[in-house]
N, C-alpha and C positions, 0 to 999 in steps of 0.2 A: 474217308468222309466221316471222321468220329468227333466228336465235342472238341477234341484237342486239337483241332485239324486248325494250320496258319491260316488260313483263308477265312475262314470262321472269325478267328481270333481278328482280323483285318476288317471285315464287312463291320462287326459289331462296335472297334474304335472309331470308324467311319461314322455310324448312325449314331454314336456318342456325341462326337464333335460337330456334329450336325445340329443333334437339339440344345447343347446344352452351347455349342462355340468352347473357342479357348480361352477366351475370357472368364468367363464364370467357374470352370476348371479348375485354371491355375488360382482364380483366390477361394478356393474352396480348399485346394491346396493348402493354400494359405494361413487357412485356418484352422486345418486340422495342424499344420507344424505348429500353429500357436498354442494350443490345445493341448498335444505332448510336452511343451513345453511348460507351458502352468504347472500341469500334471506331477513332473516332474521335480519341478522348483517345489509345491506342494509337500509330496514325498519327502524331498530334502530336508524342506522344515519342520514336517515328525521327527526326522530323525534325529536332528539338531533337540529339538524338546524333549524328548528321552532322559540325555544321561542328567539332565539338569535337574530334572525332579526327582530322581532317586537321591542327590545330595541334601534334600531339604531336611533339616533337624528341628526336632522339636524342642525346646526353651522351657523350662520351671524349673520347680524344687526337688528334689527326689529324698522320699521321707519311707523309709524302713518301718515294717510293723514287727516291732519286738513285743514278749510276753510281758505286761507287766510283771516285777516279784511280787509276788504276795508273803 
């Protein structure tokens, strides 16, 4: 008769599906896969913008400071 016990496990899905039906459930469901999913896609496009900005060069003149002779 411990926390782990099937029976336990069984009464407390029961009083789930009870308040909440399986309706609401499963698109709750639903929305956390959508969720992961953004997440995801998200993630991919840092990663994808990364190597792209390390390529950026900088454009002008490049002017040497030598001594004047005197």
């Amino acid at each position: 008769m411990g926390f782990g016990s099937i029976w336990h496990w069984v009464i407390v899905l029961v009083v789930v599906l009870l308040l909440f039906g399986s309706g609401k459930i499963s698109g709750i469901m639903g929305d956390v896969a959508k969720g992961i999913k953004s997440f995801k896609k998200g993630m991919k496009d840092d990663d994808d913008e990364t190597p792209t900005a390390s390529r950026t060069t900088i454009e002008g003149n490049a002017t040497s400071k030598e001594k004047d002779p005197v």
